[in-house]
py3Dmol code that shows the C-alpha trace and the ligand (Angstrom):
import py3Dmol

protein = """\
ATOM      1  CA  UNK A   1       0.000   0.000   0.000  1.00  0.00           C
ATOM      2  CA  UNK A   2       3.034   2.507   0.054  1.00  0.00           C
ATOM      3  CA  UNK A   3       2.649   2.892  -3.664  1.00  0.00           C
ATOM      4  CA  UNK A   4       0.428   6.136  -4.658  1.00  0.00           C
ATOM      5  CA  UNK A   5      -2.812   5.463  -6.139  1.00  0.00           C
ATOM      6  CA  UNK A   6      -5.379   7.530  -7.317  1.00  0.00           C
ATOM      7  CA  UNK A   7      -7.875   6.376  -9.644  1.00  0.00           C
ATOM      8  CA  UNK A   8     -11.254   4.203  -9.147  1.00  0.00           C
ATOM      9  CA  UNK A   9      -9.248   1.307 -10.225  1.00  0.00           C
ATOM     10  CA  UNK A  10      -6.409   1.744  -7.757  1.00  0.00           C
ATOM     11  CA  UNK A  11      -8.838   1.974  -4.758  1.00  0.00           C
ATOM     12  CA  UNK A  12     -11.283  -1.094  -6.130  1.00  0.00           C
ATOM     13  CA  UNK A  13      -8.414  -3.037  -6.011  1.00  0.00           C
ATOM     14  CA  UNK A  14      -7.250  -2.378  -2.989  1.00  0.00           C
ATOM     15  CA  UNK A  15     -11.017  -2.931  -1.237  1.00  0.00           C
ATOM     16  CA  UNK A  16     -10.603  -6.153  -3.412  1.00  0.00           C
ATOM     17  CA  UNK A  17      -7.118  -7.126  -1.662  1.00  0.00           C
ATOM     18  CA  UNK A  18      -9.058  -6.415   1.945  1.00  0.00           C
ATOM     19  CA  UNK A  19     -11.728  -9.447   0.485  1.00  0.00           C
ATOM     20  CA  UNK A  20     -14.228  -6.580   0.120  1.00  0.00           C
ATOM     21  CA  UNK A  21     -16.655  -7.306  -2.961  1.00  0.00           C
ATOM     22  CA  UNK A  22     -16.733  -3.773  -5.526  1.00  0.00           C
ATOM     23  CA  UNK A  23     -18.344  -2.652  -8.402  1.00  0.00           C
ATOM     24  CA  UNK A  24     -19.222   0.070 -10.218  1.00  0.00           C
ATOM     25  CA  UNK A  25     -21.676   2.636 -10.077  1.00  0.00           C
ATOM     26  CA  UNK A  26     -22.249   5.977 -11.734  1.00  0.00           C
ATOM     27  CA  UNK A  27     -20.135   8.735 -11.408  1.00  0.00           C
ATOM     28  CA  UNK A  28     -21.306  12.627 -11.731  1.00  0.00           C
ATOM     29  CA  UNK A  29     -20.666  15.092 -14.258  1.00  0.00           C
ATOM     30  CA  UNK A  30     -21.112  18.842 -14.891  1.00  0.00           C
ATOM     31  CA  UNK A  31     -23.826  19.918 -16.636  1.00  0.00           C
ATOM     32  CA  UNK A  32     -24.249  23.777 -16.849  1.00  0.00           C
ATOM     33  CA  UNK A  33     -24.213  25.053 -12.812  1.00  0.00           C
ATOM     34  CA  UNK A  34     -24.418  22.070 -11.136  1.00  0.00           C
ATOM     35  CA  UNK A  35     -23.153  18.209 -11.250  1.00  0.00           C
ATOM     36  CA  UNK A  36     -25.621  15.641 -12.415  1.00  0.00           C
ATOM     37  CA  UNK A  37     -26.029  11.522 -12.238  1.00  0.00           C
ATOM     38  CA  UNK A  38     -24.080  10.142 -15.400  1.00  0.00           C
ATOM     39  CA  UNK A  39     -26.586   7.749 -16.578  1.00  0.00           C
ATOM     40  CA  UNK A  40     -29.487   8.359 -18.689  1.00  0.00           C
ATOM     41  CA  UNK A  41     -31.497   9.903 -16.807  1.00  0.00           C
ATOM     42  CA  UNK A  42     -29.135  12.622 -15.690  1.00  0.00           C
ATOM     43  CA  UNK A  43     -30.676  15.565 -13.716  1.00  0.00           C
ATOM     44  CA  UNK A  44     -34.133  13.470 -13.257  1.00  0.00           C
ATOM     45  CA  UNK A  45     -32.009  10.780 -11.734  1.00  0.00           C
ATOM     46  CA  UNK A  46     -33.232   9.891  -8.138  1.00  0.00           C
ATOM     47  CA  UNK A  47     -29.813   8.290  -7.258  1.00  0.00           C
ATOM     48  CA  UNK A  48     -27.262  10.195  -8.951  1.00  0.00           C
ATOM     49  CA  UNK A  49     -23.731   8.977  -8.300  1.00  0.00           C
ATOM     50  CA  UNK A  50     -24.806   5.703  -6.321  1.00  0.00           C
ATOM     51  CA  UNK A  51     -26.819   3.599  -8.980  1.00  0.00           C
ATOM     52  CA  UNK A  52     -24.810   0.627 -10.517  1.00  0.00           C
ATOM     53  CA  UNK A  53     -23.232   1.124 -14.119  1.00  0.00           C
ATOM     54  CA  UNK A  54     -26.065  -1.397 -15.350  1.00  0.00           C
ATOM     55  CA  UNK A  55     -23.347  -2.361 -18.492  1.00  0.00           C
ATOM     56  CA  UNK A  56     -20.816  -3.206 -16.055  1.00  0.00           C
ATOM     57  CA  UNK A  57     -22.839  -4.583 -13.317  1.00  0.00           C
ATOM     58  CA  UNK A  58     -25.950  -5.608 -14.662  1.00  0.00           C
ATOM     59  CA  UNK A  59     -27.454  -7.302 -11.550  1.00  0.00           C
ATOM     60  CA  UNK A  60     -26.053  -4.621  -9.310  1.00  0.00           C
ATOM     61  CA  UNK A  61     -24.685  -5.526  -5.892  1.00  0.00           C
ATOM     62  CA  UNK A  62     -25.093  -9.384  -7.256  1.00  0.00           C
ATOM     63  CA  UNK A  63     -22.297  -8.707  -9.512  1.00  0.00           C
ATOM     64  CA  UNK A  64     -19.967  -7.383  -6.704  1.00  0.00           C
ATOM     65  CA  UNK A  65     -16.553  -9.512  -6.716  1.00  0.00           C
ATOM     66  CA  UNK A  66     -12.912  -9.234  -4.760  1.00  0.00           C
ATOM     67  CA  UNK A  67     -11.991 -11.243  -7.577  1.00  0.00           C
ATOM     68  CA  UNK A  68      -8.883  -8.903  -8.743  1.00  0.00           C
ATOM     69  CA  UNK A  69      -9.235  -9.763 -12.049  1.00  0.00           C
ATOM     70  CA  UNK A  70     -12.726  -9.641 -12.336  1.00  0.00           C
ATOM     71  CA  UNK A  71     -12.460  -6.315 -10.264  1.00  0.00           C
ATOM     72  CA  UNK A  72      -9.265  -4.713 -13.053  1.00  0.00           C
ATOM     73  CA  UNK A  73     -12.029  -5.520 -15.837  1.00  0.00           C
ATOM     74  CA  UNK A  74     -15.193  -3.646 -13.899  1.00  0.00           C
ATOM     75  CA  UNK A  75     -12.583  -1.048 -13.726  1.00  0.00           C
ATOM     76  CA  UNK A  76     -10.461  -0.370 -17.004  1.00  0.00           C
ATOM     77  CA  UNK A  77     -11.528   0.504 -20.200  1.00  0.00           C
ATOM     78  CA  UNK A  78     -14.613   2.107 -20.006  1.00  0.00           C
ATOM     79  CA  UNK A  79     -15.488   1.551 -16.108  1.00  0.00           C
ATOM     80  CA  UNK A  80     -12.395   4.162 -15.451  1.00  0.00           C
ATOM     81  CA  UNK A  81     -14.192   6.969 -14.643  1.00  0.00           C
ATOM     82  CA  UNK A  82     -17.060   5.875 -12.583  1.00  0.00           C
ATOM     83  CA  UNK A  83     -18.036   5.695  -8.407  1.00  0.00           C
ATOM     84  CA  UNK A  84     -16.862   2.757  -6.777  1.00  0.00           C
ATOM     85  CA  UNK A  85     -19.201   1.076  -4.413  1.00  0.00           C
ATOM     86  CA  UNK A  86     -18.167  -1.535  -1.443  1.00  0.00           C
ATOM     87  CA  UNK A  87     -20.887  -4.205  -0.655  1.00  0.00           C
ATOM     88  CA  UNK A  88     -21.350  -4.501   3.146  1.00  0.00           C
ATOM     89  CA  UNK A  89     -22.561  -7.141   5.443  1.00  0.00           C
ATOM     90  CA  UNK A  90     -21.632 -10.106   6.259  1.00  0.00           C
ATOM     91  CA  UNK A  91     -20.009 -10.733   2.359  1.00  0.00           C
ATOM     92  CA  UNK A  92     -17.474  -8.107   3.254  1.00  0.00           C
ATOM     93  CA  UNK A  93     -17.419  -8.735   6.893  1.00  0.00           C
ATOM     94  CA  UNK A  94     -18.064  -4.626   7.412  1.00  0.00           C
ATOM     95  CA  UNK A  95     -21.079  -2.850   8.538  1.00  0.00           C
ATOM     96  CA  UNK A  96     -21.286   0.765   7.729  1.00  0.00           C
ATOM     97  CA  UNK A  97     -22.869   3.965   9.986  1.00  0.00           C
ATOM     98  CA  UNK A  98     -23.600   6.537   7.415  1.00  0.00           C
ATOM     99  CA  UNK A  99     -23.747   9.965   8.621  1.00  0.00           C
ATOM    100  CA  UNK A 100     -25.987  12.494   6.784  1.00  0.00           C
ATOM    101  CA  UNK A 101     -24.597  16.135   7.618  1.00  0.00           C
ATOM    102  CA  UNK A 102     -27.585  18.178   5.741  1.00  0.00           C
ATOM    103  CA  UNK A 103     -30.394  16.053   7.994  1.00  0.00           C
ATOM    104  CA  UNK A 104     -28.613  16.838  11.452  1.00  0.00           C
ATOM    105  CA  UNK A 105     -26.911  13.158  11.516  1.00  0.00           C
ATOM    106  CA  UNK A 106     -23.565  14.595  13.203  1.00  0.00           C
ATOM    107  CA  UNK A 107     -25.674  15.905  15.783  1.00  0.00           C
ATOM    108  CA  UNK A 108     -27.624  12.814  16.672  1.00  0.00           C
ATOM    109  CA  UNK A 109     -24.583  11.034  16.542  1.00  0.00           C
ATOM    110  CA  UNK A 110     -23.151  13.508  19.538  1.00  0.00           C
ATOM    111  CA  UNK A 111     -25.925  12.846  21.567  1.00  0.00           C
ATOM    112  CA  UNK A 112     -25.557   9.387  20.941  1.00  0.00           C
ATOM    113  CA  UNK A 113     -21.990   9.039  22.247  1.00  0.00           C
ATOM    114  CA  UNK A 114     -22.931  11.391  24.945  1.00  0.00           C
ATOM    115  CA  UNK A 115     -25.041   9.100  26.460  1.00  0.00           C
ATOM    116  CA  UNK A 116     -23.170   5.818  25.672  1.00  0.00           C
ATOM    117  CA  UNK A 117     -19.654   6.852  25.290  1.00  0.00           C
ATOM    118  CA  UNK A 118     -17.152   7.911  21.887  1.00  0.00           C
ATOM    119  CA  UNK A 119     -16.645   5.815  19.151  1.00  0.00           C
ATOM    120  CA  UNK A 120     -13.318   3.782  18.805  1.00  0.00           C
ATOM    121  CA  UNK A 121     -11.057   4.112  15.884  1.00  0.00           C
ATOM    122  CA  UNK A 122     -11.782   2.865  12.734  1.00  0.00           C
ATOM    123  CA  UNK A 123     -12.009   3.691   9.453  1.00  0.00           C
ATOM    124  CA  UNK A 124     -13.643   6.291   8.301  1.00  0.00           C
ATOM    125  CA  UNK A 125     -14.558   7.948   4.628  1.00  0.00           C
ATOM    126  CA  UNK A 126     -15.528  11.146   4.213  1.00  0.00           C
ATOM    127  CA  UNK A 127     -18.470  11.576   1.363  1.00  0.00           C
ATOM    128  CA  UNK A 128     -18.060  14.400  -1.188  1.00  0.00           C
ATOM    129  CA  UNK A 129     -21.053  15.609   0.764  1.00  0.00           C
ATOM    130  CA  UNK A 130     -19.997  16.301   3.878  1.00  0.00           C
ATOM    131  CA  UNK A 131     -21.023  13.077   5.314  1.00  0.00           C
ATOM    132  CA  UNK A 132     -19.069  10.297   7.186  1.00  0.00           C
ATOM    133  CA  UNK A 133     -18.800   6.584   6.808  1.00  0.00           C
ATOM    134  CA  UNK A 134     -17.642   4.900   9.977  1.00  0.00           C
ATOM    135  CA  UNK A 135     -16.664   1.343   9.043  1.00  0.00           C
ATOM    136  CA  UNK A 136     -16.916  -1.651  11.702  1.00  0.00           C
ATOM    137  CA  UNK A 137     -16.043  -5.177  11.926  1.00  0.00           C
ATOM    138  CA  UNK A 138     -19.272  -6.980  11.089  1.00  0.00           C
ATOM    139  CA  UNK A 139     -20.213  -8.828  13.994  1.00  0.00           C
ATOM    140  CA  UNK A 140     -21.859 -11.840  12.556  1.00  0.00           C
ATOM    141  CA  UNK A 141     -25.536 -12.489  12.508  1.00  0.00           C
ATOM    142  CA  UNK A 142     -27.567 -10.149  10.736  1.00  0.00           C
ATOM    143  CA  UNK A 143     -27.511  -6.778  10.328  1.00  0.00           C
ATOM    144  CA  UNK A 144     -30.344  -5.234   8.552  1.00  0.00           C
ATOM    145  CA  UNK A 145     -30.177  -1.914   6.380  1.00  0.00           C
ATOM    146  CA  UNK A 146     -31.475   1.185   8.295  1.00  0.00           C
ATOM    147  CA  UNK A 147     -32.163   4.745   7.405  1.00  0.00           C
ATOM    148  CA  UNK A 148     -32.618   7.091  10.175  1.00  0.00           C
ATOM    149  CA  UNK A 149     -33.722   4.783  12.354  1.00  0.00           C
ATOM    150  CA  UNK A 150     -31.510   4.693  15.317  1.00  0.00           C
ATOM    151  CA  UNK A 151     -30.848   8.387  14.652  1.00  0.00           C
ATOM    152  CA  UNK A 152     -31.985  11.340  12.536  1.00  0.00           C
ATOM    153  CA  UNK A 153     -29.756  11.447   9.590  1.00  0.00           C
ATOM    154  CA  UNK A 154     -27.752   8.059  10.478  1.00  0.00           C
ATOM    155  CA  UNK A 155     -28.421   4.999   8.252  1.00  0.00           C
ATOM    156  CA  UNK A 156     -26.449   1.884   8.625  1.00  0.00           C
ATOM    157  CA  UNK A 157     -25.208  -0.042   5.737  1.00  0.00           C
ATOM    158  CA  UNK A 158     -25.240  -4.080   6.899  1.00  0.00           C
ATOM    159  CA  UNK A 159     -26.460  -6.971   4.776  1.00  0.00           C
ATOM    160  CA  UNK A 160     -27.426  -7.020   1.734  1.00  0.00           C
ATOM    161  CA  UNK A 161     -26.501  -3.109   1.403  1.00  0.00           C
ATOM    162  CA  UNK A 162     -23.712  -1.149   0.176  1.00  0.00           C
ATOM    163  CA  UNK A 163     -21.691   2.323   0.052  1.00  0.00           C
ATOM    164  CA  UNK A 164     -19.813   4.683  -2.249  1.00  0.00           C
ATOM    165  CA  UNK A 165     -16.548   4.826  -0.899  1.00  0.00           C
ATOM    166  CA  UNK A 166     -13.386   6.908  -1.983  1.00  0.00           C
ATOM    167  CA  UNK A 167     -12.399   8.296  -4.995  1.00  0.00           C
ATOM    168  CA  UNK A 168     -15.968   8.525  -6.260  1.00  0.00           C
ATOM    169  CA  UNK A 169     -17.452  11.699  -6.790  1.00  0.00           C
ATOM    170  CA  UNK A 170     -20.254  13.444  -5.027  1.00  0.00           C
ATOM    171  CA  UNK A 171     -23.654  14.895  -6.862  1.00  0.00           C
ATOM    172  CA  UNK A 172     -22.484  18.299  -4.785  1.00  0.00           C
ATOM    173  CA  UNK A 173     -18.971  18.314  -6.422  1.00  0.00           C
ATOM    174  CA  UNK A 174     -17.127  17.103  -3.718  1.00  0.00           C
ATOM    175  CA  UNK A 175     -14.971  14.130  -3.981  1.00  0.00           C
ATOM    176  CA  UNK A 176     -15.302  11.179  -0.874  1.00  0.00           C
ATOM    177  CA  UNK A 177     -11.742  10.340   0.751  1.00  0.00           C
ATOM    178  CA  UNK A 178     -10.310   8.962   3.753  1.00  0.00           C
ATOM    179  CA  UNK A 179     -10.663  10.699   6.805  1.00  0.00           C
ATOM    180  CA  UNK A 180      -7.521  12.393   8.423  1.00  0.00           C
ATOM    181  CA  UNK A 181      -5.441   9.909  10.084  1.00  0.00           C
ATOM    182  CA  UNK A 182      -6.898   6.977   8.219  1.00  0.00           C
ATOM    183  CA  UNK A 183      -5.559   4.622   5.640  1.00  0.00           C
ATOM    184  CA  UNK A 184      -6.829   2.139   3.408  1.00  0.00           C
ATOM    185  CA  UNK A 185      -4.962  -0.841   5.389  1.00  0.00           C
ATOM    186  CA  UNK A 186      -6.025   0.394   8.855  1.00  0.00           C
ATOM    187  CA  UNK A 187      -7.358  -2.405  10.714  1.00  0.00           C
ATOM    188  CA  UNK A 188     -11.345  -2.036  11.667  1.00  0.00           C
ATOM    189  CA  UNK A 189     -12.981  -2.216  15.436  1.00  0.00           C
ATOM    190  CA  UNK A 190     -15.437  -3.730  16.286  1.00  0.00           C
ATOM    191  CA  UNK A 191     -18.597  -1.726  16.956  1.00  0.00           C
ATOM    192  CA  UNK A 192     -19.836  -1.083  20.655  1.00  0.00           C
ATOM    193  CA  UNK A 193     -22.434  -3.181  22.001  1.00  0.00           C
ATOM    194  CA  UNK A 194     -24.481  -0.294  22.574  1.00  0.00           C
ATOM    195  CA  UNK A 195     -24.132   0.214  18.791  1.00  0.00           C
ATOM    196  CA  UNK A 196     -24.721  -2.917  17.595  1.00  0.00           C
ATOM    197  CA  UNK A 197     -28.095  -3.037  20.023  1.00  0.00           C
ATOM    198  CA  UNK A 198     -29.324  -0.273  18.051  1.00  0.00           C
ATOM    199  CA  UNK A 199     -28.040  -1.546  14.607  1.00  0.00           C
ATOM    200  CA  UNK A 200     -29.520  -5.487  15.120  1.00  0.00           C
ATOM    201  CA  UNK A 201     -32.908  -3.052  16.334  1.00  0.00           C
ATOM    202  CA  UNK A 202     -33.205  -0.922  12.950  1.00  0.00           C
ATOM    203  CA  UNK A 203     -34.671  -3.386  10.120  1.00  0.00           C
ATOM    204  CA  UNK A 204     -37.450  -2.899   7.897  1.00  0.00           C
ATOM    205  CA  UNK A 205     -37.128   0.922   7.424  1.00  0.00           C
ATOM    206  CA  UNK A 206     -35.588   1.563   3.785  1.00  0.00           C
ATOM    207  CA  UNK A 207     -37.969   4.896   3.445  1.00  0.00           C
ATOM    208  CA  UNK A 208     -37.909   8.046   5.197  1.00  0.00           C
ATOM    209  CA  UNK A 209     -41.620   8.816   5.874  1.00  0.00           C
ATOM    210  CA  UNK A 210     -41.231  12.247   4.126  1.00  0.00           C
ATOM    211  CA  UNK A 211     -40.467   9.748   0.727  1.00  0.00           C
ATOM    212  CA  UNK A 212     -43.439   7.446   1.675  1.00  0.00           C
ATOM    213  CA  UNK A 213     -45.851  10.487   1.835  1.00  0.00           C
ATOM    214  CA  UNK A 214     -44.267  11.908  -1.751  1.00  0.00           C
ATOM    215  CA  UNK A 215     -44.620   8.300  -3.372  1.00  0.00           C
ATOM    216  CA  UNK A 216     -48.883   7.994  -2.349  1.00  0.00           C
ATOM    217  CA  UNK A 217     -49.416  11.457  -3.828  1.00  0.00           C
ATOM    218  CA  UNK A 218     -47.295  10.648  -7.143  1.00  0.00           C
ATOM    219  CA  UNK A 219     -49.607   7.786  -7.581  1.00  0.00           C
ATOM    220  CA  UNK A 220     -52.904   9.692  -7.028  1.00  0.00           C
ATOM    221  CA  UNK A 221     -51.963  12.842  -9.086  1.00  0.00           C
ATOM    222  CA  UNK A 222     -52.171  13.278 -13.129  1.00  0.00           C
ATOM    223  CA  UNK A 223     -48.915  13.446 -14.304  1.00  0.00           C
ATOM    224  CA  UNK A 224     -47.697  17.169 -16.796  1.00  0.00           C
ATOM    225  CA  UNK A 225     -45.552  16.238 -19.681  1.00  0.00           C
ATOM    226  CA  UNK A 226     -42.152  17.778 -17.425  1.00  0.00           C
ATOM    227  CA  UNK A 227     -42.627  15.282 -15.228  1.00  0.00           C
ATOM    228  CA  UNK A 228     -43.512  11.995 -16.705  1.00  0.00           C
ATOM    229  CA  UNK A 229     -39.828  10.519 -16.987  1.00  0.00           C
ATOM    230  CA  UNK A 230     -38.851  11.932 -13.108  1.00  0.00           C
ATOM    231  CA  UNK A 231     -42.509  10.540 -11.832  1.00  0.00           C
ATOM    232  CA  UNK A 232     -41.686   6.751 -13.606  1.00  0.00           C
ATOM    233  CA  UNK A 233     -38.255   6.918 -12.790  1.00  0.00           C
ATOM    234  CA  UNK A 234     -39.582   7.245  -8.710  1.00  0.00           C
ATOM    235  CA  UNK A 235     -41.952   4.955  -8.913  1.00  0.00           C
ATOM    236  CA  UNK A 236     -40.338   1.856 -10.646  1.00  0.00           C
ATOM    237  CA  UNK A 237     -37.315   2.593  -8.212  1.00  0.00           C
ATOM    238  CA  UNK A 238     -39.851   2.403  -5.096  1.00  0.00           C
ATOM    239  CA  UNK A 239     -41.090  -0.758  -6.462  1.00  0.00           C
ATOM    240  CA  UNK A 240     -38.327  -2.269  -7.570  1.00  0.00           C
ATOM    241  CA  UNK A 241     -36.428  -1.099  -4.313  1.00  0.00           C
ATOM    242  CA  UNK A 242     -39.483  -3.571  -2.922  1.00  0.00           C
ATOM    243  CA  UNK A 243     -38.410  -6.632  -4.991  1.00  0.00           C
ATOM    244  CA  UNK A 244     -41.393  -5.837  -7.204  1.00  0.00           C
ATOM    245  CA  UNK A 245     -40.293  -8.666  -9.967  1.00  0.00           C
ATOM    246  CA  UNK A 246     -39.245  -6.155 -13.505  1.00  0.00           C
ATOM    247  CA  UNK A 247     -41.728  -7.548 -15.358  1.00  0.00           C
ATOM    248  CA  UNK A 248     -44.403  -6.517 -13.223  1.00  0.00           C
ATOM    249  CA  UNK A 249     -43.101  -3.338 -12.155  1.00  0.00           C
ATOM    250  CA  UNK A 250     -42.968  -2.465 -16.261  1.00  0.00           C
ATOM    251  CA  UNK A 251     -46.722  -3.745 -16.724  1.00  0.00           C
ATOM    252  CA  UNK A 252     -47.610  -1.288 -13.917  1.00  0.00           C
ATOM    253  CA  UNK A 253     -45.568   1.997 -15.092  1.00  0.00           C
ATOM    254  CA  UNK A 254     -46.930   1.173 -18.426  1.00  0.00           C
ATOM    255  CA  UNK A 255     -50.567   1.309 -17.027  1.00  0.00           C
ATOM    256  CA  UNK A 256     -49.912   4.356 -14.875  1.00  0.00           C
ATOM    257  CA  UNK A 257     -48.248   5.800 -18.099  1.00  0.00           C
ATOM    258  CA  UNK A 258     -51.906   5.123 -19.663  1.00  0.00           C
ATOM    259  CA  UNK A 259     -53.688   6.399 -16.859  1.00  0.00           C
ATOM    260  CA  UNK A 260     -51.411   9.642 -15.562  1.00  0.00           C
ATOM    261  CA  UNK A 261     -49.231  10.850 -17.721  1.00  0.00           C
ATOM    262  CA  UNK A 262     -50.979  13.715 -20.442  1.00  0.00           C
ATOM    263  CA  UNK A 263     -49.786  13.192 -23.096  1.00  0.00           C
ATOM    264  CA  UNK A 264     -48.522   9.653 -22.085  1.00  0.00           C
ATOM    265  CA  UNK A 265     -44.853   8.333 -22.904  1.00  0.00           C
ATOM    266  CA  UNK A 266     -43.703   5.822 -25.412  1.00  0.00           C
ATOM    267  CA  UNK A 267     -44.306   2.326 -24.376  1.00  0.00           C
ATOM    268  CA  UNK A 268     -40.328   1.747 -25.320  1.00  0.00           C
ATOM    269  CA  UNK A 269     -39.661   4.967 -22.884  1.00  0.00           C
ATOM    270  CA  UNK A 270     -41.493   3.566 -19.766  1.00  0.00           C
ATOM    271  CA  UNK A 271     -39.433   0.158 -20.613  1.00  0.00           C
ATOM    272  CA  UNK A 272     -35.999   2.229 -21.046  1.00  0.00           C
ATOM    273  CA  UNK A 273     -36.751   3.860 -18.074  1.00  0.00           C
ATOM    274  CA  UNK A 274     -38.024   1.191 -15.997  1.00  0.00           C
ATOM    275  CA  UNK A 275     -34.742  -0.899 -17.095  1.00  0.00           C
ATOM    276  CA  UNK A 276     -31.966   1.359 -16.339  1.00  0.00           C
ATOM    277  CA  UNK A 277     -33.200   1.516 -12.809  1.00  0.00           C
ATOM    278  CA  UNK A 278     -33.471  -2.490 -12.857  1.00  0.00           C
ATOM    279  CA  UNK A 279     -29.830  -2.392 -14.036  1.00  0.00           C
ATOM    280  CA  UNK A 280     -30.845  -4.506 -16.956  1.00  0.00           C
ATOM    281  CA  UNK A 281     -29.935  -4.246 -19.913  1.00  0.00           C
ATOM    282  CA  UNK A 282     -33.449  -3.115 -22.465  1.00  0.00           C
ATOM    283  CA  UNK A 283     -33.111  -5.866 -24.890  1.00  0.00           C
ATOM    284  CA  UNK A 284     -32.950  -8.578 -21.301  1.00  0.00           C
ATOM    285  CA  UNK A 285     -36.261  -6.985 -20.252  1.00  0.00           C
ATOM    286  CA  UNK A 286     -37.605  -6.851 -23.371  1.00  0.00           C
ATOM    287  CA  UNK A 287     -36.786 -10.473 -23.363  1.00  0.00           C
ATOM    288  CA  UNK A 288     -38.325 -11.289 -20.368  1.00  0.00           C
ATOM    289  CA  UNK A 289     -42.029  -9.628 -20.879  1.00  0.00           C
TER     290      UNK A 289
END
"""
ligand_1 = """\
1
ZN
Zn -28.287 7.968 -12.330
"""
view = py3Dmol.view(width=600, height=400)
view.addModel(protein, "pdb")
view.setStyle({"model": 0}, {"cartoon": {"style": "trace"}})
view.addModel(ligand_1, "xyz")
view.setStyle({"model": 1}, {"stick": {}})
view.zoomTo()
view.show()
């Protein structure tokens, strides 16, 4: 690890030498005064920066591998420039606390080590947003996925889940890195009982309530031309988020296209749509239905 490295490659790998599984998702890039997702969807993206490169990774966190060959191939070529995502849980033997500085998750996490004492040492990444990912020894068992549960603005990132980790770049501009003091060889603690009480505590909320409230009305309302792709995009995500099969989830936007949208899309722009979110590639769906 003495060896400089800088690019998405260089840091997959070395997750990859750790035994953590990587791959790909989409990076950012500038559009006229602000960054957007580099997929298709670009500013309408939901995700932008965190979404797998569906080409690369077509079955998402499915395809991640700390195979270092399989890992130099995600990465060359034409993966060079994207976001590099680490799968967490018990695959990678790390659980993740995510802290969200814009919803007041440094705070909570200050009260929380008020009351129960600081957290060790560990890793740490800063996100290009002003976040923090503290990164634990997974403790065994299960550890379910969490958002804002066991504090406003802290989701944890356990099995089956996965975060953007350093050099990937940030929808705000920012670039994540390590945290002062902190190197990519650094050996991990394990998290604090009192921690892992809350995290084994936090399953079954994926969905801040604020989201659940925005996803009822979008499928009550009739939908304006402007906001057709943006309201499809949500709403196969949400459902697809839910293990919604594809198939399904593309019979439904196509009959909410139908019902909502004036003038309605394309049938083959609800299925482009509702594919790039699935990670699939079109013709696969198209395949499948
Ligand atoms: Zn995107």
């Amino acid at each position: 690890m003495s060896v400089p490295f800088s690019t998405p490659k260089d840091f997959a790998l070395a997750y990859a030498e750790r035994g953590w599984p990587v791959f790909p998702v989409y990076s950012v890039q500038k559009a006229v005064n602000e960054f957007v997702c580099a997929c298709r969807n670009g500013a309408a993206c939901q995700a932008p920066g965190k979404h797998p490169v569906w080409r690369l990774a077509p079955q998402g966190l499915k395809n991640a591998s700390s195979d270092l060959a399989v890992v130099r191939a995600m990465f060359g070529g034409f993966g060079l420039k994207n976001n590099v995502a680490i799968a967490t849980g018990s695959t990678s033997g790390i659980v993740v606390l995510d802290i969200d500085a814009r919803h007041g998750g440094f705070e909570a996490l200050a009260a929380l080590e008020a009351k129960h004492g600081a957290l060790p040492e560990t890793l740490r990444f800063l996100t290009g947003g002003g976040g923090k990912h503290f990164v634990f020894q997974h403790p065994g068992g299960n550890i379910p996925n969490s958002a804002g549960k066991i504090g406003t603005g802290i989701d944890v990132r356990g099995d089956g889940g996965y975060i953007v980790a350093p050099p990937s770049r940030h929808v705000s501009g920012g670039t994540y890195k390590l945290d002062e003091g902190c190197s990519l060889d650094m050996s991990l603690a394990a998290a604090p009982a009192w921690l892992l009480g809350l995290m084994r505590q936090g399953g079954g909320n994926n969905g801040s309530l604020a989201n659940k409230t925005a996803i009822a009305e979008l499928a009550r309302g009739q939908i304006p031309g402007g906001q057709r792709n943006t309201s499809i995009t949500r709403l196969s995500g949400h459902l697809l988020a839910k293990r919604v099969a594809s198939n399904v989830v593309l019979d439904l936007m196509l009959a909410f296209n139908d019902a909502r949208c004036t003038p309605p899309l394309s049938a083959g722009e609800v299925a482009r749509i509702v594919a790039s979110i699935d990670h699939l590639s079109f013709t696969k769906l198209i395949n499948r239905t």
